[in-house]
C-alpha positions as CSV (number, residue, x, y, z in Angstrom):
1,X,-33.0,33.4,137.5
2,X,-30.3,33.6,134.6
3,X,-30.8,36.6,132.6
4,X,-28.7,36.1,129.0
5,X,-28.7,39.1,126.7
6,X,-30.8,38.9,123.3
7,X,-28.7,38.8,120.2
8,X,-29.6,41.4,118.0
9,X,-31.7,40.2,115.0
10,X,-29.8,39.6,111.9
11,X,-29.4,42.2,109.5
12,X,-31.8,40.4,106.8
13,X,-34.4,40.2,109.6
14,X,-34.5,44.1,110.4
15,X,-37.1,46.4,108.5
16,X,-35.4,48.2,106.0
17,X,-35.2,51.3,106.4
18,X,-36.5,54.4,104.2
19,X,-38.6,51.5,102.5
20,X,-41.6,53.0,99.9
21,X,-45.3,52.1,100.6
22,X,-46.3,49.8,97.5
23,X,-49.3,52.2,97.1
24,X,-47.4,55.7,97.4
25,X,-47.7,57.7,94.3
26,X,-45.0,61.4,94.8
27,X,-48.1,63.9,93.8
28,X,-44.9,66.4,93.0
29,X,-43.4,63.7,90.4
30,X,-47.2,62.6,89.4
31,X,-47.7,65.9,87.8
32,X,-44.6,66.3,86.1
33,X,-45.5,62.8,84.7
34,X,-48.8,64.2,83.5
35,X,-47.4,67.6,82.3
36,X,-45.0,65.4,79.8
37,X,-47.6,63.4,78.7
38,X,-49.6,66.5,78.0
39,X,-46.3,68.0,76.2
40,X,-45.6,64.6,74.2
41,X,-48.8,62.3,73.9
42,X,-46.5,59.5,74.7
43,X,-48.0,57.7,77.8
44,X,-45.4,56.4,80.0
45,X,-45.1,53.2,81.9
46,X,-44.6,54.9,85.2
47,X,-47.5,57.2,84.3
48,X,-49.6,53.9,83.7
49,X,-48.3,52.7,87.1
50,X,-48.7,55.3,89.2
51,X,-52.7,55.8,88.1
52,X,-53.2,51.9,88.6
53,X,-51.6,52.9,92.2
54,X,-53.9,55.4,93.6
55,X,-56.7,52.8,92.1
56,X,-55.7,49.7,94.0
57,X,-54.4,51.7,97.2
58,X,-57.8,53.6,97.4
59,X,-59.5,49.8,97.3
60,X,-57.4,49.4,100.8
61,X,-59.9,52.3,102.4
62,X,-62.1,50.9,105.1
63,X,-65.0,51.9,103.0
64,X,-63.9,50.0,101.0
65,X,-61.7,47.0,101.7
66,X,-64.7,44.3,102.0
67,X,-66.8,44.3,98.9
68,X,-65.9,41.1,97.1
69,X,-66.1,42.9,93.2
70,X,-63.1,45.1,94.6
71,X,-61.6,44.3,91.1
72,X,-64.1,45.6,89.2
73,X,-63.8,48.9,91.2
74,X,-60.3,49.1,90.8
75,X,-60.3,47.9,87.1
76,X,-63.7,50.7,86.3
77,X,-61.1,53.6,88.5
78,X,-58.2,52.6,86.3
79,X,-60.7,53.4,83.3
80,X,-61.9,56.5,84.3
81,X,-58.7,58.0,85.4
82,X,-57.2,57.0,81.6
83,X,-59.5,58.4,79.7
84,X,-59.4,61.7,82.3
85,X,-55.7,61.8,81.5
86,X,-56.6,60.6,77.2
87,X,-59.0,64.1,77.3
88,X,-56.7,65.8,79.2
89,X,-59.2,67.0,82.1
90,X,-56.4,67.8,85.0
91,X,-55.5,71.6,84.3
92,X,-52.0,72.2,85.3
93,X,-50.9,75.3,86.9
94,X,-53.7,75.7,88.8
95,X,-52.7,75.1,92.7
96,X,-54.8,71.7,92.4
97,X,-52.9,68.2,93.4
98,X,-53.4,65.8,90.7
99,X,-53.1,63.3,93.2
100,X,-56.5,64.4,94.9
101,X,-58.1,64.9,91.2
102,X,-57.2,61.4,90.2
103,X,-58.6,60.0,93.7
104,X,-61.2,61.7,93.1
105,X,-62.0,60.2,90.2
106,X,-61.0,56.5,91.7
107,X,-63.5,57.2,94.7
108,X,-66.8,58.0,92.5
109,X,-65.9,55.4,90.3
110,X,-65.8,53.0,93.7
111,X,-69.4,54.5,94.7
112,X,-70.9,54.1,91.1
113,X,-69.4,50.0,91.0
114,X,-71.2,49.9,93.9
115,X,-74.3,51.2,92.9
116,X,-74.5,48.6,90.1
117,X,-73.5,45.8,92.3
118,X,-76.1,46.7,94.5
119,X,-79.2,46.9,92.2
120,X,-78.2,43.6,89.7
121,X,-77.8,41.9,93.6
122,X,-81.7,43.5,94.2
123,X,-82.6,42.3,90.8
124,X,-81.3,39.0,91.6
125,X,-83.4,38.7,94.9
126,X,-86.2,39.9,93.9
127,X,-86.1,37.6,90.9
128,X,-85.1,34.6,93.3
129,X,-88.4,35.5,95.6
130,X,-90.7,35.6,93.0
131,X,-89.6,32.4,91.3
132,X,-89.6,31.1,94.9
133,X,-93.4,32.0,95.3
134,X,-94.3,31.2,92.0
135,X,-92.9,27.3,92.4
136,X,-94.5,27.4,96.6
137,X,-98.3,28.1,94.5
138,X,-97.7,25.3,92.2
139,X,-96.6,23.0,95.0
140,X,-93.0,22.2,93.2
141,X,-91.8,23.1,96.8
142,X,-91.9,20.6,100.0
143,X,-92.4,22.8,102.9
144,X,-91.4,20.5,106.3
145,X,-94.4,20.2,108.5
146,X,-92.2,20.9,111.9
147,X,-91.2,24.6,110.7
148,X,-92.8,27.7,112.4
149,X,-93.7,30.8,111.2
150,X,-92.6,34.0,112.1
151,X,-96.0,34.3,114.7
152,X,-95.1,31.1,116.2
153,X,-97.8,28.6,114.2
154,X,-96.3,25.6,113.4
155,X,-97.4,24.2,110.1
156,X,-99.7,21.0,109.6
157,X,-100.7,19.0,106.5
């Protein structure tokens, strides 16, 4: 057997190093953000950004990576955590991370989206069973003769 020795992989191919997460939000510079915005009223781009980050990289949570409205939970966190930061509801100085606060406010935001998803989709099914039934008893609704029921009779005309 002829054993060669690998090349290394080019320098563009390598990892880079020291590289930022997409989703990392500095909780250190996060507060300094939100004590200037405090100080001046003037809401910052990289204020903006880093509150939309802790919204979309709390969406990448197990809990919460499958739900298809993931959107609307990350657009509803973004809401809540503005209008926190409008009314000024994070108290500096107090040995709290903002970071935490803010997630905080992302993750019950998350749950409540979810609540509402869940009962309009009950609302919906219920809806879709009784219209079902209601169509079955007028006889809009061919049912084949070869299906069984759940005990195991097979339906005849």
């Amino acid at each position: 057997m002829n054993s060669k020795k690998l090349k290394a992989a080019p320098e563009s191919l390598e990892k880079p190093k020291g590289k930022k997460k997409e989703h990392y939000v500095n909780a250190k510079v996060f507060e300094a953000q939100i004590t200037e915005y405090y100080q001046t009223g003037n809401l910052v781009d990289i204020l903006a950004e880093s509150v939309t980050k802790i919204a979309h990289g709390l969406s990448f949570a197990p809990n919460f990576i499958n739900y298809s409205y993931k959107d609307e939970m990350v657009g509803d966190a973004v809401v809540k955590m503005f209008s926190a930061l409008k009314n000024k509801k994070f108290k500096l100085n107090t040995g709290f991370s903002p970071f935490s606060y803010f997630t905080t406010i992302a993750f019950h935001a998350f749950i409540n989206r979810i609540k509402k998803e869940k009962k309009y989709q009950n609302s919906v099914n219920e809806f879709r069973e009784k219209t079902y039934f209601d169509l079955m008893l007028q006889g809009n609704v061919y049912i084949d003769p070869a299906i069984v029921d759940n005990d195991g009779n097979k339906y005849d005309d």
